[in-house]
N, CA, C and O atoms as a GROMACS GRO file, in nm:
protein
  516
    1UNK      N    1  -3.931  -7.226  -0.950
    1UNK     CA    2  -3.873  -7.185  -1.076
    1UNK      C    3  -3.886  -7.034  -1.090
    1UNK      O    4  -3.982  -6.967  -1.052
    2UNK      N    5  -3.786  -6.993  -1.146
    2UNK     CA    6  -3.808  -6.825  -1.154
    2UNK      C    7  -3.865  -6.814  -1.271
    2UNK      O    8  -3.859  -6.892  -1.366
    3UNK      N    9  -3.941  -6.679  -1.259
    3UNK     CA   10  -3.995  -6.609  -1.406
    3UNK      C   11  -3.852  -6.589  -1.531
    3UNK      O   12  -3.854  -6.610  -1.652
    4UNK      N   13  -3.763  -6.550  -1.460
    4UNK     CA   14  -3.666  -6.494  -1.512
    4UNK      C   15  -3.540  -6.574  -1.538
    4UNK      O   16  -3.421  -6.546  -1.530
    5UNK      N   17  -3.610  -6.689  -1.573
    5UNK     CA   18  -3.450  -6.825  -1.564
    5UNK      C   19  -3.379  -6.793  -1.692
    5UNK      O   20  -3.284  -6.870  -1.709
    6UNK      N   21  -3.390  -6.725  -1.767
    6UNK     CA   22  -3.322  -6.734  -1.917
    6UNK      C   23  -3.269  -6.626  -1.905
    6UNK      O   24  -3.179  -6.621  -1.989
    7UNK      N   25  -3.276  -6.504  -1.828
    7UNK     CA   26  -3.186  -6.415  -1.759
    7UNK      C   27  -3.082  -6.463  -1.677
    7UNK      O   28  -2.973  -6.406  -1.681
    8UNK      N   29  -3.094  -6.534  -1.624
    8UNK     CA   30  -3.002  -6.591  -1.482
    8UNK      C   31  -2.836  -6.615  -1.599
    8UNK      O   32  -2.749  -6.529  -1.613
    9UNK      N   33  -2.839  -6.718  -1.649
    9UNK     CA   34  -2.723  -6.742  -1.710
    9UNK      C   35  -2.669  -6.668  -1.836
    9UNK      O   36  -2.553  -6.677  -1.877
   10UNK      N   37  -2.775  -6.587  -1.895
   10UNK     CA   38  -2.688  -6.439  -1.986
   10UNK      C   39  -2.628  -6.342  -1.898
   10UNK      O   40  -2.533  -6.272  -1.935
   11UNK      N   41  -2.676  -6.336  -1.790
   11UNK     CA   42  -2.596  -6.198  -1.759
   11UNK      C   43  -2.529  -6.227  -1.644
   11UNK      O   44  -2.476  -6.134  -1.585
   12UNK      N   45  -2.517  -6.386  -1.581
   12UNK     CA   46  -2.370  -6.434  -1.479
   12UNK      C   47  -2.423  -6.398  -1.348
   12UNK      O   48  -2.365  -6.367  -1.244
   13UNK      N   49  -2.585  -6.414  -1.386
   13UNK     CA   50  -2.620  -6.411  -1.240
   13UNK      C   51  -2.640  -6.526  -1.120
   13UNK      O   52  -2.709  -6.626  -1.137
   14UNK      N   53  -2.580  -6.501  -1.017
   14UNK     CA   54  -2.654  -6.596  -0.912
   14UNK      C   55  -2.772  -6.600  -0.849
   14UNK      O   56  -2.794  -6.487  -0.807
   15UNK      N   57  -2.857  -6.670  -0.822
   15UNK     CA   58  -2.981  -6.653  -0.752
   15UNK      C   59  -2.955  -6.528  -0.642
   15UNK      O   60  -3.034  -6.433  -0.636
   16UNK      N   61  -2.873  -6.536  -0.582
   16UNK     CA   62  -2.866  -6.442  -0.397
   16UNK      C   63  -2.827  -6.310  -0.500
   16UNK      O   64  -2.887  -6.210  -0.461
   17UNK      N   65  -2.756  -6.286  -0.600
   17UNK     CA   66  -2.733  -6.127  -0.678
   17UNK      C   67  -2.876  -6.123  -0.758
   17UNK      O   68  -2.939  -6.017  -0.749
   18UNK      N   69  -2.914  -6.195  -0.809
   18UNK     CA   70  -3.012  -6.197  -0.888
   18UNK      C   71  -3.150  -6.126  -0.801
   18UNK      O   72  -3.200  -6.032  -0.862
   19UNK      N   73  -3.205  -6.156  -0.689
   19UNK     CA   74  -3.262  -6.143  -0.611
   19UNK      C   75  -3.211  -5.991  -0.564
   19UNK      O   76  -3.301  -5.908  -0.555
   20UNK      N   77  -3.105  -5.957  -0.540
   20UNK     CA   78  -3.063  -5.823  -0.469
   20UNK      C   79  -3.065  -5.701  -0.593
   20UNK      O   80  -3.086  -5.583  -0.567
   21UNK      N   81  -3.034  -5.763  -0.759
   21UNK     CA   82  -3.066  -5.676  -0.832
   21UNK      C   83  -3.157  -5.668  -0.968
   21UNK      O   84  -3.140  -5.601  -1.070
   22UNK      N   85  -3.270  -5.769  -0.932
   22UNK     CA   86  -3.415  -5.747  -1.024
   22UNK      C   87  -3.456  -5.636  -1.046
   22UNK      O   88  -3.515  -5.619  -1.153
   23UNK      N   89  -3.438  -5.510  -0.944
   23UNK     CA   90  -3.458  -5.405  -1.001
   23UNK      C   91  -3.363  -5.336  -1.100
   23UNK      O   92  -3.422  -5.265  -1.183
   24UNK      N   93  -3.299  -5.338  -1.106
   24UNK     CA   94  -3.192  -5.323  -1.222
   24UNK      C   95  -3.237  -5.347  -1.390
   24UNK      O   96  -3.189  -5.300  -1.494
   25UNK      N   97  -3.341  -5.435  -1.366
   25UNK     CA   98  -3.406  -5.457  -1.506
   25UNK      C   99  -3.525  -5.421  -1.517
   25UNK      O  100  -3.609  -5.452  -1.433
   26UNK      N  101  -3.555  -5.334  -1.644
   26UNK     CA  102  -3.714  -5.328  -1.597
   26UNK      C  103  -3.769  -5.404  -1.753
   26UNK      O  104  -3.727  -5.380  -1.866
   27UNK      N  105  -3.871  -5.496  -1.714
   27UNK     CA  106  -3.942  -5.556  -1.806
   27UNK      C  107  -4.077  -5.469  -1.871
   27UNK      O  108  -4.154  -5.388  -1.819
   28UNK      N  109  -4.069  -5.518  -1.993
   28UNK     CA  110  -4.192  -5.454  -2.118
   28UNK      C  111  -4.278  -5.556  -2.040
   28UNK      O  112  -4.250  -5.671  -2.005
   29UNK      N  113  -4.379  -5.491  -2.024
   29UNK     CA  114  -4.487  -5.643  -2.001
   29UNK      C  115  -4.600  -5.600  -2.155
   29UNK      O  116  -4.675  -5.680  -2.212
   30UNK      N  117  -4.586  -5.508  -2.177
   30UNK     CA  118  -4.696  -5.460  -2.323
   30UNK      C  119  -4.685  -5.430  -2.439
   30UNK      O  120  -4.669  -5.308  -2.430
   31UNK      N  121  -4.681  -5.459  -2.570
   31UNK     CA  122  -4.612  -5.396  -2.700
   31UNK      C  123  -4.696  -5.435  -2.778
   31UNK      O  124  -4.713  -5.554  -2.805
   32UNK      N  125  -4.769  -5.332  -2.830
   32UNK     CA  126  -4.937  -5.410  -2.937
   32UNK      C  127  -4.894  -5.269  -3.010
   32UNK      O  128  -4.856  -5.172  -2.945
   33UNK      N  129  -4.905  -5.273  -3.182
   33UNK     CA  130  -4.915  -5.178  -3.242
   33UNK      C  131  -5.012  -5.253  -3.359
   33UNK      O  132  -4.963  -5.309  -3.457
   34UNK      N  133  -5.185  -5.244  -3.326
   34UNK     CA  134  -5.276  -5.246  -3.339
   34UNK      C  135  -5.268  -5.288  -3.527
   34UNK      O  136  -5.209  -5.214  -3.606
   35UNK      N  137  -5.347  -5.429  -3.576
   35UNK     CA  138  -5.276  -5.452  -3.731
   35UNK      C  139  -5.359  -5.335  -3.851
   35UNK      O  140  -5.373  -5.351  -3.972
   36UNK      N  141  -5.408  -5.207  -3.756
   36UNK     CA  142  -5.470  -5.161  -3.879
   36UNK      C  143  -5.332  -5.038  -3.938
   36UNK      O  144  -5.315  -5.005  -4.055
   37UNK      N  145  -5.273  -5.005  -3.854
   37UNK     CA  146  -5.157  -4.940  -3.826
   37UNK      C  147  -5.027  -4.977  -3.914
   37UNK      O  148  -4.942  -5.053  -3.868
   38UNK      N  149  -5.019  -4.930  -4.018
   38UNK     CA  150  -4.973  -4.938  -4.124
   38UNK      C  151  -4.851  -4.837  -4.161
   38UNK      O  152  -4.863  -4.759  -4.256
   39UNK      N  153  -4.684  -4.842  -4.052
   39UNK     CA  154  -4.642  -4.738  -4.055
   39UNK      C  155  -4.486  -4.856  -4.081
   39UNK      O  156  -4.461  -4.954  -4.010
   40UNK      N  157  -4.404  -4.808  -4.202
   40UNK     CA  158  -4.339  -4.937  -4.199
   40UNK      C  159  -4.182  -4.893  -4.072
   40UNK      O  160  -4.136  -4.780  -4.058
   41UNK      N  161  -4.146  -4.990  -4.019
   41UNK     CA  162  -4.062  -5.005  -3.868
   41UNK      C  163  -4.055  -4.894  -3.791
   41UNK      O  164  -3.970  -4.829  -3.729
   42UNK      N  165  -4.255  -4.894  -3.833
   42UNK     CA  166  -4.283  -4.836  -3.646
   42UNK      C  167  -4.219  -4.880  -3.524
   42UNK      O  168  -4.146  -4.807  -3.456
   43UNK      N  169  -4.242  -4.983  -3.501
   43UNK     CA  170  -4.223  -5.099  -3.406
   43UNK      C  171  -4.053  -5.090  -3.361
   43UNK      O  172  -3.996  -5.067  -3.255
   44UNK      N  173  -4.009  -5.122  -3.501
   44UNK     CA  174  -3.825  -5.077  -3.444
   44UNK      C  175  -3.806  -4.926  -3.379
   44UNK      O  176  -3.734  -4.903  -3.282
   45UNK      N  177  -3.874  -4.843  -3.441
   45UNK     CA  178  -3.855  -4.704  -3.404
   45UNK      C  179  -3.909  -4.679  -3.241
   45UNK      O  180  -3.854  -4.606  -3.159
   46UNK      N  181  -4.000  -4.741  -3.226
   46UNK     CA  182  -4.105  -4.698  -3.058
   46UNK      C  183  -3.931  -4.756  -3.018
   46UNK      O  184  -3.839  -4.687  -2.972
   47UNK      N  185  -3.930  -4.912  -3.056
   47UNK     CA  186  -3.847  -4.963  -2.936
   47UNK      C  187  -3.732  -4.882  -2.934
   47UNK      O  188  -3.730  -4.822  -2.826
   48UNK      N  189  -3.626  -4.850  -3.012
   48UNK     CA  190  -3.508  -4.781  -3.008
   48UNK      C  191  -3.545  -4.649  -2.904
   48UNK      O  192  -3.454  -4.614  -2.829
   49UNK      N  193  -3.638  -4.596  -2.899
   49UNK     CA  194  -3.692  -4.466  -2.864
   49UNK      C  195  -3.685  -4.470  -2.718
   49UNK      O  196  -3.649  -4.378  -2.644
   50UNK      N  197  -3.738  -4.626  -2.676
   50UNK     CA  198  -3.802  -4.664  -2.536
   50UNK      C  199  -3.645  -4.706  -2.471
   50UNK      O  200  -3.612  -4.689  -2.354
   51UNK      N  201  -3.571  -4.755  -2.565
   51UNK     CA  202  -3.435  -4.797  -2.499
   51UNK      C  203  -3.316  -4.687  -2.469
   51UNK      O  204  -3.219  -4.695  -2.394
   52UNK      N  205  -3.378  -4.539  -2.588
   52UNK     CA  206  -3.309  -4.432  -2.536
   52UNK      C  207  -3.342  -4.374  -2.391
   52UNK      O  208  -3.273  -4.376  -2.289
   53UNK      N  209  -3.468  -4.323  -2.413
   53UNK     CA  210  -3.572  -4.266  -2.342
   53UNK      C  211  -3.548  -4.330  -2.158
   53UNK      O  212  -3.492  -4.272  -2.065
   54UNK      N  213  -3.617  -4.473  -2.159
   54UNK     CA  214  -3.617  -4.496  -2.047
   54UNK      C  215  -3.525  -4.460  -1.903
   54UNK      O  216  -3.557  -4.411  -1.795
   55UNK      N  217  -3.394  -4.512  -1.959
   55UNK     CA  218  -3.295  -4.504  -1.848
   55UNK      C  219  -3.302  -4.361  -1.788
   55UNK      O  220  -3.285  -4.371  -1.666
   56UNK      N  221  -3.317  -4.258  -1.818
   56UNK     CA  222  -3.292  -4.152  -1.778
   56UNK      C  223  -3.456  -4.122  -1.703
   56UNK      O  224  -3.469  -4.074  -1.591
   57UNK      N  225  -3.563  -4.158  -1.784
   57UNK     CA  226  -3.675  -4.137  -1.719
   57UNK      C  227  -3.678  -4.210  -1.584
   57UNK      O  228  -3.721  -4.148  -1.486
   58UNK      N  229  -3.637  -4.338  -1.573
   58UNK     CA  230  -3.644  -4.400  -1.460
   58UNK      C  231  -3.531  -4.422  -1.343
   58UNK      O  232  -3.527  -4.495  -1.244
   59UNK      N  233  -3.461  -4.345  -1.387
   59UNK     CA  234  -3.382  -4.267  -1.265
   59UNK      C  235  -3.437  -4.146  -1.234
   59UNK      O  236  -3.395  -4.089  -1.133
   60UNK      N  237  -3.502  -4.105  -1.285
   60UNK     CA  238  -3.545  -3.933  -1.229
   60UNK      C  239  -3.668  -4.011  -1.138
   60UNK      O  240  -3.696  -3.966  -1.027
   61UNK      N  241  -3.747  -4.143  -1.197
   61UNK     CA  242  -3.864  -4.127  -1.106
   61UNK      C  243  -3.814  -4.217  -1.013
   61UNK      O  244  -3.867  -4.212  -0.902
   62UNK      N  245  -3.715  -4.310  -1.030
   62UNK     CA  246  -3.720  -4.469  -0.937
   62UNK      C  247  -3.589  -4.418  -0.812
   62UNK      O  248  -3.582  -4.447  -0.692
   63UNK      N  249  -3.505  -4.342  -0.888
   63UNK     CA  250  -3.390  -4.296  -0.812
   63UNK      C  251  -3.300  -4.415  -0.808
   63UNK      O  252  -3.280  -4.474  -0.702
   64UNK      N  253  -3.245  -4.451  -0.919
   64UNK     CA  254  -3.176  -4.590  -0.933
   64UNK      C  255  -3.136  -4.614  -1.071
   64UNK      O  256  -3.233  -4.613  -1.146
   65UNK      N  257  -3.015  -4.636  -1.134
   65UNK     CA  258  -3.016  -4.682  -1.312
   65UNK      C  259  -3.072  -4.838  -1.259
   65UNK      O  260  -3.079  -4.907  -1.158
   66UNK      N  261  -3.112  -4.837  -1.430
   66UNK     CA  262  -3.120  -4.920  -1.494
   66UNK      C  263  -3.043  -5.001  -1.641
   66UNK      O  264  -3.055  -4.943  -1.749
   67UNK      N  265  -2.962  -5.145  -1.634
   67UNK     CA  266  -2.908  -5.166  -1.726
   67UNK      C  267  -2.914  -5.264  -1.829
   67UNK      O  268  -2.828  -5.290  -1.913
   68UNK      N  269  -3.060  -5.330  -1.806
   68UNK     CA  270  -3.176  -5.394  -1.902
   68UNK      C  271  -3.264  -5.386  -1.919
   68UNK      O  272  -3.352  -5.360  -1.837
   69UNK      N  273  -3.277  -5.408  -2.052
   69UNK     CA  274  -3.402  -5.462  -2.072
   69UNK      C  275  -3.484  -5.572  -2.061
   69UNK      O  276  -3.409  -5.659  -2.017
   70UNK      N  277  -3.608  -5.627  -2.077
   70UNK     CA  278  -3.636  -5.738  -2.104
   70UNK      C  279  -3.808  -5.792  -2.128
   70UNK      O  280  -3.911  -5.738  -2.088
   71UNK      N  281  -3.801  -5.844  -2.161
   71UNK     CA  282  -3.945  -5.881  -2.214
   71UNK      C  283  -4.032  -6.004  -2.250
   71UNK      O  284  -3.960  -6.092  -2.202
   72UNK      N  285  -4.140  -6.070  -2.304
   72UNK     CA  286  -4.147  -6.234  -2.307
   72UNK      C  287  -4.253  -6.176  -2.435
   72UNK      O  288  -4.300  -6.063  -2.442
   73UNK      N  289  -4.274  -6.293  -2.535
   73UNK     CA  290  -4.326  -6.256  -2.631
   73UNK      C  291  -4.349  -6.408  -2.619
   73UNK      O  292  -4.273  -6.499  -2.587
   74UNK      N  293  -4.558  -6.402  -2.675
   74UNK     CA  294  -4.611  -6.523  -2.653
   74UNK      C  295  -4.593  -6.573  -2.799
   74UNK      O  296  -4.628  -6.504  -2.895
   75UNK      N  297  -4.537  -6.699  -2.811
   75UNK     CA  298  -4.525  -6.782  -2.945
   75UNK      C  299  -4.604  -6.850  -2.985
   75UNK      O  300  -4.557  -6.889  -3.092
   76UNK      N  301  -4.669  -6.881  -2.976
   76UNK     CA  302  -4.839  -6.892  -3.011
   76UNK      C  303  -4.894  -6.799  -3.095
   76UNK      O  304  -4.949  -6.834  -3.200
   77UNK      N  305  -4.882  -6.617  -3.039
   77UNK     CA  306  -4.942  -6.562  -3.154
   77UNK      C  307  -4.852  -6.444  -3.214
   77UNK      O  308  -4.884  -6.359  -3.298
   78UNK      N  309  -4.745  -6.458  -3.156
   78UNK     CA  310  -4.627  -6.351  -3.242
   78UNK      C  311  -4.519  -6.430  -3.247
   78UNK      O  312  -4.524  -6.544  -3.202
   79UNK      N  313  -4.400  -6.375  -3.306
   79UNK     CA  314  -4.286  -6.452  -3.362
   79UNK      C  315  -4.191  -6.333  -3.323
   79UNK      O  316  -4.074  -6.366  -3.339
   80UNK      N  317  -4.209  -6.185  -3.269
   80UNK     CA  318  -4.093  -6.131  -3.152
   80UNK      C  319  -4.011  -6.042  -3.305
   80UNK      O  320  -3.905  -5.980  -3.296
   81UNK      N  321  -4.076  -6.055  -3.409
   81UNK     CA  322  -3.998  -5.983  -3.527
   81UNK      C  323  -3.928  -5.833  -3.491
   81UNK      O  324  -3.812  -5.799  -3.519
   82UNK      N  325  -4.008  -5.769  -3.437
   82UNK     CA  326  -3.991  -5.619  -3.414
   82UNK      C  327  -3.892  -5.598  -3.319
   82UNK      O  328  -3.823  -5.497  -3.326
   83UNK      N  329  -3.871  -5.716  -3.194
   83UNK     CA  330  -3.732  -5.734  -3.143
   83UNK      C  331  -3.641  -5.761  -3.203
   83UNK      O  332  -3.540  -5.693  -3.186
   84UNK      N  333  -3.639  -5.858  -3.287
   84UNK     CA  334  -3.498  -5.906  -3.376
   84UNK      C  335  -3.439  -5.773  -3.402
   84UNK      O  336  -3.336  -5.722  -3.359
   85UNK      N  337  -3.557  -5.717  -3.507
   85UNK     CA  338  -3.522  -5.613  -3.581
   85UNK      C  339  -3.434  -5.495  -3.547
   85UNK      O  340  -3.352  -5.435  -3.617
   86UNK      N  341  -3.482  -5.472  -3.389
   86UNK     CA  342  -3.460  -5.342  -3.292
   86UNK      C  343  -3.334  -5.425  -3.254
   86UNK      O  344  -3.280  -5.351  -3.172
   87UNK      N  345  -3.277  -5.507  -3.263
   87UNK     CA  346  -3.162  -5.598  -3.185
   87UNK      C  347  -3.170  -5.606  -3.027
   87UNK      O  348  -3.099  -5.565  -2.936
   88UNK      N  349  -3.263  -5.662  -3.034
   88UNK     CA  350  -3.266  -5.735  -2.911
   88UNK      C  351  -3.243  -5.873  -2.891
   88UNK      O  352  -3.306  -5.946  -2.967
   89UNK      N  353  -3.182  -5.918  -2.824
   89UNK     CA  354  -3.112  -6.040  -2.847
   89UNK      C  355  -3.222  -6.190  -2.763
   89UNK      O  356  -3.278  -6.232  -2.662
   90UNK      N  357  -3.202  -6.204  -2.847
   90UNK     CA  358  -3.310  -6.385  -2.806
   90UNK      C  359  -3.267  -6.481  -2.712
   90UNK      O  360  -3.193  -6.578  -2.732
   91UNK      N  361  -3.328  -6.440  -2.593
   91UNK     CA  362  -3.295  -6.576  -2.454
   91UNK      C  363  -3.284  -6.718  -2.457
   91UNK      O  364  -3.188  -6.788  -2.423
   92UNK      N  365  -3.386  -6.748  -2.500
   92UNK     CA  366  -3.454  -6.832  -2.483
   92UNK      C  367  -3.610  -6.886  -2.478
   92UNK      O  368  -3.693  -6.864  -2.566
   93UNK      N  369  -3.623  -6.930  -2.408
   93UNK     CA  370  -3.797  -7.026  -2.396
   93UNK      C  371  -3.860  -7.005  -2.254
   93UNK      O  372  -3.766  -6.971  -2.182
   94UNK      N  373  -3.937  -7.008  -2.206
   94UNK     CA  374  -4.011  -7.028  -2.118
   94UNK      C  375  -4.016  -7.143  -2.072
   94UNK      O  376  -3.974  -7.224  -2.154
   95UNK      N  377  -4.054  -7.195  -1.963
   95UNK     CA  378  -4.089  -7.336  -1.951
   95UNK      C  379  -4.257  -7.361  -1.979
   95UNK      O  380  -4.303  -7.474  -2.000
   96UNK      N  381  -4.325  -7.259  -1.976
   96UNK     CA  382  -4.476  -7.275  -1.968
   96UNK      C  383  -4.530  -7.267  -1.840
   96UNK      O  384  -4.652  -7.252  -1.832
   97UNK      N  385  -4.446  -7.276  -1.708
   97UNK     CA  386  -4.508  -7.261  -1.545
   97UNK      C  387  -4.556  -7.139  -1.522
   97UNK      O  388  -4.673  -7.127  -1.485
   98UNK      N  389  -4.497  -7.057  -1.535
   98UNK     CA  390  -4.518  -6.876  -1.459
   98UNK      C  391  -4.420  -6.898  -1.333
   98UNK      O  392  -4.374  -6.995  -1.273
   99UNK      N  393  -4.415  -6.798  -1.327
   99UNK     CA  394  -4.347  -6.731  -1.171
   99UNK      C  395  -4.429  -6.786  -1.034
   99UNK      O  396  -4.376  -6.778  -0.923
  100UNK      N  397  -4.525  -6.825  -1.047
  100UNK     CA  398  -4.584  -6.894  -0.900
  100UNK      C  399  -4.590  -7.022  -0.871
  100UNK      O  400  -4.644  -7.075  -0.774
  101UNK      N  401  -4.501  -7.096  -1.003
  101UNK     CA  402  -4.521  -7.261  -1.033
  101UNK      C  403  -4.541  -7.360  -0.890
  101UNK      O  404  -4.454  -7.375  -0.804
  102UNK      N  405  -4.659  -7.415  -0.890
  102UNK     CA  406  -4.628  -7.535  -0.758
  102UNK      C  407  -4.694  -7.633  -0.783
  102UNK      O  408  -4.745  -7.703  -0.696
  103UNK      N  409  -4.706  -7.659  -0.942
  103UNK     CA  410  -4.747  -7.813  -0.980
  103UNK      C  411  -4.663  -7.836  -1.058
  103UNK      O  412  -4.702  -7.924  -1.136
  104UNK      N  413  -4.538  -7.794  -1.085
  104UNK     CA  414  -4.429  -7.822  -1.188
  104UNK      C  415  -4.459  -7.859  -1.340
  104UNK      O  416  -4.377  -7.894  -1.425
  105UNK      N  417  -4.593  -7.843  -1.352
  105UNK     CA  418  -4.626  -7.854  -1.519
  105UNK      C  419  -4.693  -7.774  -1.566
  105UNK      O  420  -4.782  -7.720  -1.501
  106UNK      N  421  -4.662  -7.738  -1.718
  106UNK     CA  422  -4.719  -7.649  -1.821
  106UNK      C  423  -4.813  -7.592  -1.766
  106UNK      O  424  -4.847  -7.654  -1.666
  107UNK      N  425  -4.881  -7.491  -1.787
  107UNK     CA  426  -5.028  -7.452  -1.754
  107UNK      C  427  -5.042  -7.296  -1.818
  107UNK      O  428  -5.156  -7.252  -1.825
  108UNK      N  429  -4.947  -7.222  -1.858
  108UNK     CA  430  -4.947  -7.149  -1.977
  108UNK      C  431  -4.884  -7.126  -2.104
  108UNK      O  432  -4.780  -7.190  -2.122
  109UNK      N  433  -4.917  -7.060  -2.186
  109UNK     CA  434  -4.868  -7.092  -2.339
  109UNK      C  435  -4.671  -7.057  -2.293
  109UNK      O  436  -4.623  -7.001  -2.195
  110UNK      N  437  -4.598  -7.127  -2.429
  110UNK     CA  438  -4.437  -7.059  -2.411
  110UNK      C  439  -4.413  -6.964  -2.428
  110UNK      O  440  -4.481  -6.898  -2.506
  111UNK      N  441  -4.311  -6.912  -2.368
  111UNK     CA  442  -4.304  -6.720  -2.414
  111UNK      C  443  -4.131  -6.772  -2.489
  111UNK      O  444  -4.062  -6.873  -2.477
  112UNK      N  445  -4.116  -6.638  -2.568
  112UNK     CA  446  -4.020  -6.610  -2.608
  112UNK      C  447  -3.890  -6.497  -2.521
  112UNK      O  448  -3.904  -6.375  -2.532
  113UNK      N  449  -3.783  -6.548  -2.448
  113UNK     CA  450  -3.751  -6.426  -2.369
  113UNK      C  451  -3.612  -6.366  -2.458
  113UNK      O  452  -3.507  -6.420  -2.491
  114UNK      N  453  -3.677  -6.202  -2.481
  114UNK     CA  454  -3.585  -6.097  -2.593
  114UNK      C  455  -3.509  -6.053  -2.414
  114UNK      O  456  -3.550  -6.071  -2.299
  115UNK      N  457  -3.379  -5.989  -2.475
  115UNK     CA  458  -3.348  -5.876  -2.392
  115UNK      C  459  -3.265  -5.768  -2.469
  115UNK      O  460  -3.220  -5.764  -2.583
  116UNK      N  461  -3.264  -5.703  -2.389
  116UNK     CA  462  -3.182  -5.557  -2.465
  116UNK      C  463  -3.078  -5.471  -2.370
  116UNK      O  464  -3.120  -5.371  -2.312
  117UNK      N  465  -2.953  -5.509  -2.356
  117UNK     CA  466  -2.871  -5.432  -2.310
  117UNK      C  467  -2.881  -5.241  -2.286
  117UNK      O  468  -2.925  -5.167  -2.374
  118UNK      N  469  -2.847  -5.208  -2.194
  118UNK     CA  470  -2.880  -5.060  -2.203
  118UNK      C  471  -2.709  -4.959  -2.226
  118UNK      O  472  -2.673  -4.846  -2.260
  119UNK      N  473  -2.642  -5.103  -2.175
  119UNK     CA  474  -2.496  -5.011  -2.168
  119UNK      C  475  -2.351  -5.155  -2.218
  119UNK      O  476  -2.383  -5.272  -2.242
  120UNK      N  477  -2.272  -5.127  -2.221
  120UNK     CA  478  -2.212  -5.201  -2.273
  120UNK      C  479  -2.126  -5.335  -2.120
  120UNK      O  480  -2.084  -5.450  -2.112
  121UNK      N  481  -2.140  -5.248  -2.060
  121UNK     CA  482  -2.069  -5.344  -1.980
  121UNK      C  483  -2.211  -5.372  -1.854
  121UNK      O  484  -2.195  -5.356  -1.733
  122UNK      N  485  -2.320  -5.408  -1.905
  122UNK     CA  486  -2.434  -5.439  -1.826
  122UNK      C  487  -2.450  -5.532  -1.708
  122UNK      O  488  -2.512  -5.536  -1.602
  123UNK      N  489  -2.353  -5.614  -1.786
  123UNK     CA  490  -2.313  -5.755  -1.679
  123UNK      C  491  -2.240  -5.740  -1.541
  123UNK      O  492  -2.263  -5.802  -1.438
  124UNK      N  493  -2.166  -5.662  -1.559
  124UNK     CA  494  -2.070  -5.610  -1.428
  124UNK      C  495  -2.173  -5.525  -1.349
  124UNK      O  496  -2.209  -5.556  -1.236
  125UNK      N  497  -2.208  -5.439  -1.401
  125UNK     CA  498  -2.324  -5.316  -1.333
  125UNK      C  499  -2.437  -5.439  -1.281
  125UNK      O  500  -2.464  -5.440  -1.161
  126UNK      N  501  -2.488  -5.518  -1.352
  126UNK     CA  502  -2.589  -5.618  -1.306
  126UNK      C  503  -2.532  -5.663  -1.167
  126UNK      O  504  -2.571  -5.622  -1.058
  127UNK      N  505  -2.459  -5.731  -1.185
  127UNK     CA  506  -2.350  -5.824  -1.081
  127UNK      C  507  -2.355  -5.764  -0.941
  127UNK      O  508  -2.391  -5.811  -0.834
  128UNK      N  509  -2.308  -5.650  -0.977
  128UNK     CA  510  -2.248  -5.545  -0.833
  128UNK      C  511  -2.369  -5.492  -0.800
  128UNK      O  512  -2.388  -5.493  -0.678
  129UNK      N  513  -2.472  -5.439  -0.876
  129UNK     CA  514  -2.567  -5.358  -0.833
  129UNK      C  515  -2.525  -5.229  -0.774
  129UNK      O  516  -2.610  -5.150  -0.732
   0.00000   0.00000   0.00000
């Protein structure tokens, strides 16, 4: 099972393209703005910032665009608000396996999978790589 199955069918990927352009997306794996932190749509603001910001940073260092975003938000102890907000659009579910699955059942909490377009025609740029 892939990490990334709720990607596969938003953006018209096949496993054999999918595989040739994972780098094409780069995933948030971190987003904590600490609850003493009291700044109202901080959270929308970092992200808009990070969705300007990035693409250009990570072609200067990776030598390659990038034309997603993407991210997993554990539902258990957040509800992914600060994505809605920032419009990032809602995947789907997790299955609960992880990316190394080889007992085919649950064994971590569900994630929530957000993504965030970087350009308008992302899907084609995804596709072709």
């Amino acid at each position: 099972m892939f990490f990334f199955i709720k990607t596969l069918p938003f953006i018209g990927w096949s496993a054999d393209i999918r595989k040739k352009n994972l780098c094409l997306i780069a995933y948030n794996s971190r987003f904590l703005i600490p609850c003493q932190v009291r700044i109202p749509c901080l959270a929308t603001h970092i992200l808009g910032r990070i969705a300007k910001i990035l693409p250009s940073d990570w072609k200067l260092i990776y030598n390659h665009p990038i034309y997603f975003l993407e991210t997993f938000v554990d539902t258990e102890r957040f509800s992914g608000t600060c994505y809605k907000a920032a419009n990032w659009r809602f995947l789907g579910v997790t299955t609960g396996r992880g990316k190394n699955d080889q007992t085919h059942k649950a064994n971590r909490s569900i994630k929530a999978v957000w993504g965030y377009p970087l350009c308008k025609n992302f899907r084609e740029a995804l596709q072709r790589g």
